[in-house]
C-alpha positions in Angstrom: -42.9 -27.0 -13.5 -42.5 -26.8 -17.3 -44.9 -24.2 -17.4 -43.3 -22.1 -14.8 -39.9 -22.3 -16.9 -41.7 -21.8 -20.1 -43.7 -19.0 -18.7 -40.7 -17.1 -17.8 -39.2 -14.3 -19.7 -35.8 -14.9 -21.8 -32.9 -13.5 -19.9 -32.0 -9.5 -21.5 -28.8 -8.9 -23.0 -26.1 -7.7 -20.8 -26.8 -3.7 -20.5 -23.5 -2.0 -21.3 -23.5 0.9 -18.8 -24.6 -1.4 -15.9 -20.6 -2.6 -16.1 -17.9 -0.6 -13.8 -16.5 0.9 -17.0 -19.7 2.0 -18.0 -20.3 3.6 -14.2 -16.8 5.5 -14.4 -18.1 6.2 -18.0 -21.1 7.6 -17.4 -20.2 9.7 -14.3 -17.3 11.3 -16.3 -19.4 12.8 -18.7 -19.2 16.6 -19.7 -23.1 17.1 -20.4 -25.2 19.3 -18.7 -26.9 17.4 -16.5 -28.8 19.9 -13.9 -27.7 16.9 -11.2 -24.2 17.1 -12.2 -22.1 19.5 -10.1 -19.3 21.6 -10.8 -17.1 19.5 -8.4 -17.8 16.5 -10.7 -17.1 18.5 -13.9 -14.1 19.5 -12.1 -12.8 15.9 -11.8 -13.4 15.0 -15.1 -11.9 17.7 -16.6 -8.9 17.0 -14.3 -8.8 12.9 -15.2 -9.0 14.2 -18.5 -5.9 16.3 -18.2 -4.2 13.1 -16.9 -4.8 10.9 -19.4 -3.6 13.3 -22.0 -0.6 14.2 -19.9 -0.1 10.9 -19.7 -0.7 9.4 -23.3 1.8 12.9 -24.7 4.5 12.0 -21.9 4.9 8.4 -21.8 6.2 8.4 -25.2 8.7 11.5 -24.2 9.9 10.5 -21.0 10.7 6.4 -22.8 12.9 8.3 -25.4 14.5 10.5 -23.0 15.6 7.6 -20.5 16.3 5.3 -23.1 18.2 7.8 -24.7 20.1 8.4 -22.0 20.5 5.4 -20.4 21.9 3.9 -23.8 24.1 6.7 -23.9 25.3 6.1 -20.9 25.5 2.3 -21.0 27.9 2.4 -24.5 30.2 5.0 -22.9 30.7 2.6 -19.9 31.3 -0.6 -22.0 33.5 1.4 -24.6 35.7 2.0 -21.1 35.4 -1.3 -19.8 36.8 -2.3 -23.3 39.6 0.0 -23.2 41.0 -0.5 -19.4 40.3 -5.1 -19.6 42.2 -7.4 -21.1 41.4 -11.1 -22.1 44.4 -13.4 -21.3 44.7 -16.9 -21.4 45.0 -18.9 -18.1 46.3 -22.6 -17.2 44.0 -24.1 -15.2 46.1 -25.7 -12.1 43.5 -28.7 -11.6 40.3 -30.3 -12.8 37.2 -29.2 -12.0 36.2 -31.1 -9.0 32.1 -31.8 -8.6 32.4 -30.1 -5.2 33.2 -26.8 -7.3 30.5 -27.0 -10.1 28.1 -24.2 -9.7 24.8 -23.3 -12.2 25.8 -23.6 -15.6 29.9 -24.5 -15.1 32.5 -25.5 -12.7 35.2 -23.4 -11.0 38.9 -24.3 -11.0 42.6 -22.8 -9.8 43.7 -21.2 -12.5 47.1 -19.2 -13.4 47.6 -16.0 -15.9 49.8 -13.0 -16.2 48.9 -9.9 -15.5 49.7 -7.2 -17.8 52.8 -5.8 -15.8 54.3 -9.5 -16.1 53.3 -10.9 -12.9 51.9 -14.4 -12.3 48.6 -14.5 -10.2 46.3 -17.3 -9.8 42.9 -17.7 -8.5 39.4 -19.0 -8.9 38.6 -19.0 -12.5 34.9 -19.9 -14.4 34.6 -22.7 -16.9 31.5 -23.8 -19.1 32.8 -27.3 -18.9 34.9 -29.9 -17.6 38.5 -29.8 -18.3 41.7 -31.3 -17.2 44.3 -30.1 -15.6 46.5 -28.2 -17.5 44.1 -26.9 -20.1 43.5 -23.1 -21.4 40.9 -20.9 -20.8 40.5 -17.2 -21.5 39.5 -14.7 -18.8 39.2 -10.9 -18.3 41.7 -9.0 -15.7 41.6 -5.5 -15.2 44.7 -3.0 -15.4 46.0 -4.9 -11.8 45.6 -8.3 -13.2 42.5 -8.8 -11.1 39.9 -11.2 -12.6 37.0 -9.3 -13.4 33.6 -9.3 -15.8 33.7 -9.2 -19.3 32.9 -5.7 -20.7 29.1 -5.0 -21.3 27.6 -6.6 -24.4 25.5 -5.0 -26.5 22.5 -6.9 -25.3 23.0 -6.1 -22.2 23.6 -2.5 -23.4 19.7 -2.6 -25.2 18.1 -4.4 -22.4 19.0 -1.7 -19.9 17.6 0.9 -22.7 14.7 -1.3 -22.2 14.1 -1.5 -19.2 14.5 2.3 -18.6 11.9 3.1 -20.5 9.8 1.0 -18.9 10.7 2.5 -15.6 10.4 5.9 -16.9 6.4 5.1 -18.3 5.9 3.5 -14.8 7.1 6.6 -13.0 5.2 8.7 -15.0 2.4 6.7 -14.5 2.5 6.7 -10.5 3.3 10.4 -10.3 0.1 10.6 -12.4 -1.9 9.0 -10.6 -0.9 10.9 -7.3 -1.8 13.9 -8.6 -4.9 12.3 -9.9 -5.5 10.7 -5.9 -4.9 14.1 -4.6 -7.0 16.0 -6.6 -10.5 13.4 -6.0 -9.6 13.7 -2.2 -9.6 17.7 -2.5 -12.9 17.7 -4.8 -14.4 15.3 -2.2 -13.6 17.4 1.0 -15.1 19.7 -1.4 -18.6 17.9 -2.1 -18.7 17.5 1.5 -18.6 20.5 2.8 -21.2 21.0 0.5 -23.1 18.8 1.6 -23.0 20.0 5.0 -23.9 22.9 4.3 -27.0 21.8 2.3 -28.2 20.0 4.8 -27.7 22.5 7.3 -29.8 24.7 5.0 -32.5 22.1 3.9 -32.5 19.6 7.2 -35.0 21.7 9.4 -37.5 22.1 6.9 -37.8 17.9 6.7 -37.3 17.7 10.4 -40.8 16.9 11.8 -42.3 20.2 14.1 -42.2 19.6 18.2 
């Protein structure tokens, strides 16, 4: 038994092209390999086309829909900071633990709108508090309780995340085009196919 193991060769080093990226590698070369046909130069030259589109777009498109989309998002928080109003409320009772939600507790609260009205509803508190304590809140121009205008966090992290839409968009549209062009080239290569065989098929064919 030691012999046998002894007797047998060292295991060879990994051969780089034997791994898939070495395949895809090696069959997306522009060489002139008499084996290699122009359908296959074709698709390389086309992958190649869509890799550079993709690497001299990506960049583009990410400013463009950041740009905008930051634009966009300070315009709507410079209005949302010109038409709200923070005004302080009353709360009408203590948190109760029946009301405490993720984070807080909800309460009956009453403020004045900006017209001089008294409302009262529902209002959002980060802790405890006893009746009769103040909290500030943000009403719109009816007095209705609303958000608090966007924050420039949330301003940047929709910049973000619209460029991250954009490279994925460019990405998949690539890559469509890319799907759509192997399918044509492989109709392609089998219609050639075809016809070679049609062409070379009798002469293999034994005689009758």
């Amino acid at each position: 038994m030691r012999a046998w193991l002894s007797a047998r060769s060292p295991k060879s080093p990994r051969n780089p092209g034997s791994t898939w990226l070495g395949r895809l590698l090696r069959g997306r070369r522009l060489d002139r390999n008499a084996l290699r046909r122009g359908s296959d130069r074709a698709e390389t030259a086309v992958l190649g086309m869509l890799l550079a589109s993709f690497l001299a777009g990506a960049p583009f498109a990410a400013h463009a829909a950041g740009s905008w989309t930051y634009a966009a998002s300070t315009r709507e928080a410079q209005a949302q900071q010109a038409s709200l109003h923070q005004v302080p409320a009353t709360l009408l009772q203590a948190p109760t633990p029946l009301a405490i939600t993720e984070g807080g507790s909800e309460a009956q609260a009453r403020w004045r709108a900006p017209d001089g009205q008294v409302r009262t509803g529902q209002v959002f508190v980060l802790s405890a508090a006893p009746e009769g304590s103040r909290v500030t809140v943000w009403i719109n121009q009816a007095g209705q309780l609303t958000d608090s205008p966007l924050r420039h966090s949330q301003v940047t992290g929709r910049m973000y995340l619209s460029e991250a839409l954009a490279v994925a968009a460019l990405a998949a549209a690539l890559i469509t085009v890319g799907v759509a062009a192997r399918w044509a080239l492989d109709r392609r290569r089998l219609a050639a196919w075809d016809a070679e065989w049609l062409s070379a098929g009798p002469r293999w064919s034994p005689r009758r």
